[in-house]
C-alpha positions in Angstrom: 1.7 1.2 30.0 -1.8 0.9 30.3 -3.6 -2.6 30.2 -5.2 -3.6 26.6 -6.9 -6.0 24.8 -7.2 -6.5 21.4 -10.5 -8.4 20.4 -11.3 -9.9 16.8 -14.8 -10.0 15.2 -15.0 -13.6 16.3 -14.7 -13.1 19.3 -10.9 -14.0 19.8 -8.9 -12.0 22.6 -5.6 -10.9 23.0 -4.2 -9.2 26.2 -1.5 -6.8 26.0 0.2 -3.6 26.8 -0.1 0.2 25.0 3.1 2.0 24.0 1.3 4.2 22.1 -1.5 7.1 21.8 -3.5 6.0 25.1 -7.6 6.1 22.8 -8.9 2.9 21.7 -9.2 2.2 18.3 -11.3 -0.4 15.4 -10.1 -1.6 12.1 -9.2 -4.8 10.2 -6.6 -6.5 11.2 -3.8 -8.1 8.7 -0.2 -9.0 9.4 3.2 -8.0 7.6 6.0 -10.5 7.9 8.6 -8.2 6.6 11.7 -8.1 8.8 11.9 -3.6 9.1 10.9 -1.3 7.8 8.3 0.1 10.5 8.7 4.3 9.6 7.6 3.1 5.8 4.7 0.6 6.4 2.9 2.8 9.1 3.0 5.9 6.6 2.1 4.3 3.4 -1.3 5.3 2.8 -2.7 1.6 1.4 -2.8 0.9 5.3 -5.9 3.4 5.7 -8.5 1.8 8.4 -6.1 -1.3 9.3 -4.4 -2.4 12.6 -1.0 -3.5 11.1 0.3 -6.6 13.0 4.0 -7.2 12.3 5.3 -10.9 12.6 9.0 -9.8 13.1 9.5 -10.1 17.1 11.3 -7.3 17.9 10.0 -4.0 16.9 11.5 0.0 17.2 14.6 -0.8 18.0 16.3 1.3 15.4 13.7 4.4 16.6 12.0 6.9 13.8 14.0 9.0 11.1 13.2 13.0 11.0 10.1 13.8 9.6 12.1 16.1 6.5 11.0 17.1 3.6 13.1 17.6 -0.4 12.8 20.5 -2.3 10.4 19.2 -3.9 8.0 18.3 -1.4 8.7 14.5 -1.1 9.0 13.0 2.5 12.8 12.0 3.1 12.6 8.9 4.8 8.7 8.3 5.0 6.0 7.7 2.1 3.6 10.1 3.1 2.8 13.0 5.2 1.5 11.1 8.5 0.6 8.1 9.6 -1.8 6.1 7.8 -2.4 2.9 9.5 -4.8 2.8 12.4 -2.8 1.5 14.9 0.4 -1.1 15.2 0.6 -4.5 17.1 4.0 -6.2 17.8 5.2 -8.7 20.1 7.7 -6.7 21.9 8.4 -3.0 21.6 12.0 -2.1 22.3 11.9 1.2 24.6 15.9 1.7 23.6 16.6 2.4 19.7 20.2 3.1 18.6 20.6 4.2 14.7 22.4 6.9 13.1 19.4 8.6 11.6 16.9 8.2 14.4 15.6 11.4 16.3 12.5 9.8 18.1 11.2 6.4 19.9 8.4 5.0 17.7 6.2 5.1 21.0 6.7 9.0 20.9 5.9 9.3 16.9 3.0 7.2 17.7 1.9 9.7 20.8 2.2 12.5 18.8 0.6 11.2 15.9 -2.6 10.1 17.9 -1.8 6.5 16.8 -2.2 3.3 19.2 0.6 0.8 19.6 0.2 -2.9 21.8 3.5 -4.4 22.5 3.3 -8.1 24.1 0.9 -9.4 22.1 1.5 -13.3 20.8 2.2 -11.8 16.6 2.5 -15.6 15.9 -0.6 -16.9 17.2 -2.5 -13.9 16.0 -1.1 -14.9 12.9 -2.3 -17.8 13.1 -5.7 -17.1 13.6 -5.5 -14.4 10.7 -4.2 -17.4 8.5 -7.1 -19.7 9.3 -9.8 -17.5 9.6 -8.6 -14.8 6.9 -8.7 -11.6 7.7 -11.1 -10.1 10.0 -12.4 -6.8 11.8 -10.9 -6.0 15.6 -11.0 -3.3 18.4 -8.5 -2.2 20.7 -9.5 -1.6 23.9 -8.5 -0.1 27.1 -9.1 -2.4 29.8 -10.4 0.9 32.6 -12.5 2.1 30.1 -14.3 -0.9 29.7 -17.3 1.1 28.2 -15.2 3.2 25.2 -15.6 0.3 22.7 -14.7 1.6 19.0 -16.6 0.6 15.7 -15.5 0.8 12.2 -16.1 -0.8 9.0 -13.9 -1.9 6.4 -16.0 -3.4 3.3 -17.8 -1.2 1.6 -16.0 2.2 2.7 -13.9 4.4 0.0 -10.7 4.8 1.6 -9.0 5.6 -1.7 -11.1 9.2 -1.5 -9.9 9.9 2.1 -6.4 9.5 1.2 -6.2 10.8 -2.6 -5.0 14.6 -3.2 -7.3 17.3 -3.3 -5.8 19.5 -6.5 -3.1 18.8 -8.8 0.3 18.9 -7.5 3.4 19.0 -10.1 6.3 17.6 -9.9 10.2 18.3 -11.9 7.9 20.9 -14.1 9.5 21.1 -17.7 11.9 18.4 -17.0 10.6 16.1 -20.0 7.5 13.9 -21.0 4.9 14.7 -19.3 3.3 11.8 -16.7 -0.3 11.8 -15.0 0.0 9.8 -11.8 -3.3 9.5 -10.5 -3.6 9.7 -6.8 -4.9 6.2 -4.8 -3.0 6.7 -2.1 0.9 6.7 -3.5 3.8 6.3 -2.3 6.6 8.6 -2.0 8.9 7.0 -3.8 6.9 5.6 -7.4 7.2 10.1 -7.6 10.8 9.7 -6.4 11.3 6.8 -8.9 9.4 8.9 -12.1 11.2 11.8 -11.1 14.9 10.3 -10.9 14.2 9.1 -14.9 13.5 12.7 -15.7 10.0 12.8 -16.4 7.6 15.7 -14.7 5.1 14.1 -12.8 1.2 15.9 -13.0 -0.4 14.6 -9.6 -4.0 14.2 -9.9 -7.2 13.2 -7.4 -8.0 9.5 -8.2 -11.1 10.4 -9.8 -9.9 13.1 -11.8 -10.8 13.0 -15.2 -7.7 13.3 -17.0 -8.2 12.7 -21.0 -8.4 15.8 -22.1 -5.0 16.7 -20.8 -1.5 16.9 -22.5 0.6 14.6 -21.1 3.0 11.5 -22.9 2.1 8.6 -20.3 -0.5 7.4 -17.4 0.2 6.1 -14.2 -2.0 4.3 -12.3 -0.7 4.4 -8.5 -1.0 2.3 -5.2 -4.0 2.8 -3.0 -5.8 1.5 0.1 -9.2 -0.5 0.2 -11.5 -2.5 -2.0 -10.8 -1.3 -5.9 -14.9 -2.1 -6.7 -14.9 1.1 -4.5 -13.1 3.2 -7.4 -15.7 3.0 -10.5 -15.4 6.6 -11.4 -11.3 5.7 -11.9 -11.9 2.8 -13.8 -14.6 4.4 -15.8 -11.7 7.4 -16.9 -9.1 4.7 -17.3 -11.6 2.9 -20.6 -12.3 6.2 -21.4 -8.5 6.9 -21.9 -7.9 3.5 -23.4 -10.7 3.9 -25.9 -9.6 6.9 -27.4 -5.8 6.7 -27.3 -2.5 4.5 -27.1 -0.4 6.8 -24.6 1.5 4.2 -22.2 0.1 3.1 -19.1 1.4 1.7 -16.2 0.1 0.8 -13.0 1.1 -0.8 -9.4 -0.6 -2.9 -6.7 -4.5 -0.6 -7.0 -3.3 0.4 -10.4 -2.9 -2.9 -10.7 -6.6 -3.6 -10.0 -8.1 -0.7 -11.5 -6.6 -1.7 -15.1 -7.6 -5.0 -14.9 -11.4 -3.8 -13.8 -11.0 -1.3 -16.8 -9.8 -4.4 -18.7 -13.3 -6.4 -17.9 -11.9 -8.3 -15.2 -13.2 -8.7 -11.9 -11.4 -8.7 -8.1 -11.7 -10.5 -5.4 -10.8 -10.3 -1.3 -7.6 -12.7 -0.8 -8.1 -14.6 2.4 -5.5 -12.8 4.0 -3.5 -11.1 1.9 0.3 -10.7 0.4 2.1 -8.1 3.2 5.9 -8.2 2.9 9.2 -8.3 1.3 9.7 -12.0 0.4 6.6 -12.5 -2.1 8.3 -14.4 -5.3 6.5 -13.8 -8.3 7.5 -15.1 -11.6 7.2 -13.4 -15.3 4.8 -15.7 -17.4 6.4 -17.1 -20.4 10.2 -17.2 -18.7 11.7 -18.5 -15.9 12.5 -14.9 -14.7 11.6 -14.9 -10.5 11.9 -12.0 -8.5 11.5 -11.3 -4.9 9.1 -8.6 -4.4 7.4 -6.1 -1.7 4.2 -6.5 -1.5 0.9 -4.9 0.6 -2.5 -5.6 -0.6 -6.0 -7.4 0.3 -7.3 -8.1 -3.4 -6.4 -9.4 -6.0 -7.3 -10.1 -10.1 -9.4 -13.2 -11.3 -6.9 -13.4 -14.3 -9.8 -15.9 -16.0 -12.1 -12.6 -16.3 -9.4 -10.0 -18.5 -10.7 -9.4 -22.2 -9.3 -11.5 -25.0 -6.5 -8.3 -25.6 -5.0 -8.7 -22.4 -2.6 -11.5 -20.5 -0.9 -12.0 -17.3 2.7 -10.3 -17.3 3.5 -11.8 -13.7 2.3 -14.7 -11.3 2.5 -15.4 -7.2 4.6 -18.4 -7.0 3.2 -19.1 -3.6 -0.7 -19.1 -4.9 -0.8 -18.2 -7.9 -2.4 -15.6 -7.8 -2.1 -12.2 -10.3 0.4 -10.2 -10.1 0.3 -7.9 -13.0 -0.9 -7.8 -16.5 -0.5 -6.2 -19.6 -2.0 -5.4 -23.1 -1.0 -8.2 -26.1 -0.7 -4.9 -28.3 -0.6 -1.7 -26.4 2.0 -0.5 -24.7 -0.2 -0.3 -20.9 1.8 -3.0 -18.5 1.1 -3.1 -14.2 2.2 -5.0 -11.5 0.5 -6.0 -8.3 3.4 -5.8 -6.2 5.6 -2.4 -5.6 8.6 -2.0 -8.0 9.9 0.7 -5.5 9.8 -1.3 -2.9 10.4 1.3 0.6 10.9 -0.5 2.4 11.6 -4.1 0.8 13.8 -5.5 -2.6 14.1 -2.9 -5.7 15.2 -6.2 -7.9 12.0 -5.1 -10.3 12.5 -1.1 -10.7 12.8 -2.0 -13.8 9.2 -1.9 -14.6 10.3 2.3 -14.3 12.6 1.6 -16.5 10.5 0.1 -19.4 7.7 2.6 -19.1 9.7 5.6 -19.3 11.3 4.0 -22.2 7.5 3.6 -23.8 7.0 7.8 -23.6 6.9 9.4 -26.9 
């Protein structure tokens, strides 16, 4: 294991060791507190251009899952196609897995991949730093190639382009209504969920301009990055809203993008909501759930139009966590119903959209 060192934009160092692809590396730097669930985060695409810390101490010890693919093109056990995030810090990396369904070390996944790993970093103090501060820009660094120092940038830069689809991709063809999902970045399993209520998914780029289509509901999917950085999206979505009452559902950037279509505004949480403990409560009940959750922004609820309200709320900050129309049937929620990994206690927001298709 080579020597590393992990330096923040402030100047903040942290020494450790690389279990991963040996290339340095730059990208911002926010922590996940969730207890597993390693194969998931690292290929969920709303990671793009961030070095994932994970608070939990002990990391890879159940190894990676086989890379297989369903018949219909969905990832078994992962969300995407590859890995997304730019690299992984953990305390300390476990060189032995044991688990029925493993077939590789996360340090070889990483290798092959071409994605950096540091294992005996201090997770908690870097936490701590990330807390205070908020979160911030870092490199990794190889400590003999003193002179290979990485840049990148966060702000400003579309990752929801780099990591949308191309063309239109169809899922469960002629099962039943007829869903857009439009393409930020999703996850494997918001298809999965769609396609397990018997709907036929129509997969489209995020800036795809839909409206003219024939479908029976919109779905406004998860996505990576700053959602100010989608104005073409939100700029279909009032164009879609203006001229029709289909349903509409969106989570975590769908989220974001309705509320932006809505008139609100976003801004950069200090260091954001990454895990599977987030409790968010359903305005107007009593109703808590415990929620996965990975995002940087979030919705200034103050700023929606008079027609629209919050549906849910962050008990720890109260923060947004979804919204919905006082009339219309268009409903979203900032944190991931599907959860993968994390709590399914709120697929039922699948539940009562598919119910809304006419």
């Amino acid at each position: 294991m080579k020597n590393v060192t992990l330096v923040l934009s402030d100047g903040t160092q942290f020494h450790g060791k690389s279990f991963g692809y040996d290339a340095p590396v730059a990208g911002e730097v926010v922590f996940n507190t969730a207890m597993m669930g390693y194969p998931e985060s690292l290929t969920d695409p709303s990671y793009a251009g961030q070095l994932m810390t994970l608070t939990y101490p002990l990391v890879g010890n159940y190894g990676v899952p086989p890379f297989t693919f369903e018949k219909n093109g969905l990832p078994t056990f992962m969300e995407s196609d590859k890995i997304y995030a730019s690299a992984i810090i953990v305390s300390d990396y476990s060189e032995q897995y044991s688990h029925w369904n493993a077939v590789e070390s996360l340090a070889d996944w990483l290798k092959r991949e071409k994605v950096p790993g540091i294992t005996g970093i201090d997770t908690r103090q870097l936490t701590k730093v990330l807390r205070e501060h908020g979160v911030m820009m870092g490199k990794i660094i190889f400590d003999d190639e003193p002179d290979n120092i990485p840049e990148a940038n966060y702000e400003g830069v579309n990752f929801v382009d780099q990591v949308s689809c191309k063309e239109i991709i169809r899922y469960n063809e002629g099962a039943g209504k007829k869903v857009v999902l439009v393409d930020c970045g999703v996850k494997a399993n918001i298809i999965r969920c769609l396609i397990n209520r018997g709907v036929e998914v129509i997969r489209v780029p995020w800036n795809y301009d839909y409206t003219d289509m024939d479908f029976d509901g919109l779905f406004l999917a998860n996505g990576p990055g700053d959602p100010d950085m989608c104005e073409d999206a939100v700029n279909i979505i009032r164009k879609q809203i203006s001229q029709s009452r289909k349903p509409i559902c969106g989570i975590c950037m769908g989220n974001q993008l309705l509320s932006k279509a809505a008139g609100a505004t976003i801004y950069k949480l200090k260091y954001g909501h990454r895990s599977h403990n987030q409790p968010v409560r359903m305005v107007g009940t009593n109703n808590c759930y415990i929620t996965s959750q990975n995002h940087g922004y979030a919705v200034d609820a103050k700023t929606l139009g008079n027609d629209w309200e919050e549906l849910f709320v962050n008990m720890n900050d109260g923060s947004n966590e979804g919204i919905r129309h006082k009339v219309n049937p268009w409903f979203s929620s900032q944190f991931h119903p599907e959860a993968c990994s994390g709590p399914v206690d709120t697929e039922f927001m699948f539940d009562k959209f598919v119910e809304t298709l006419k």
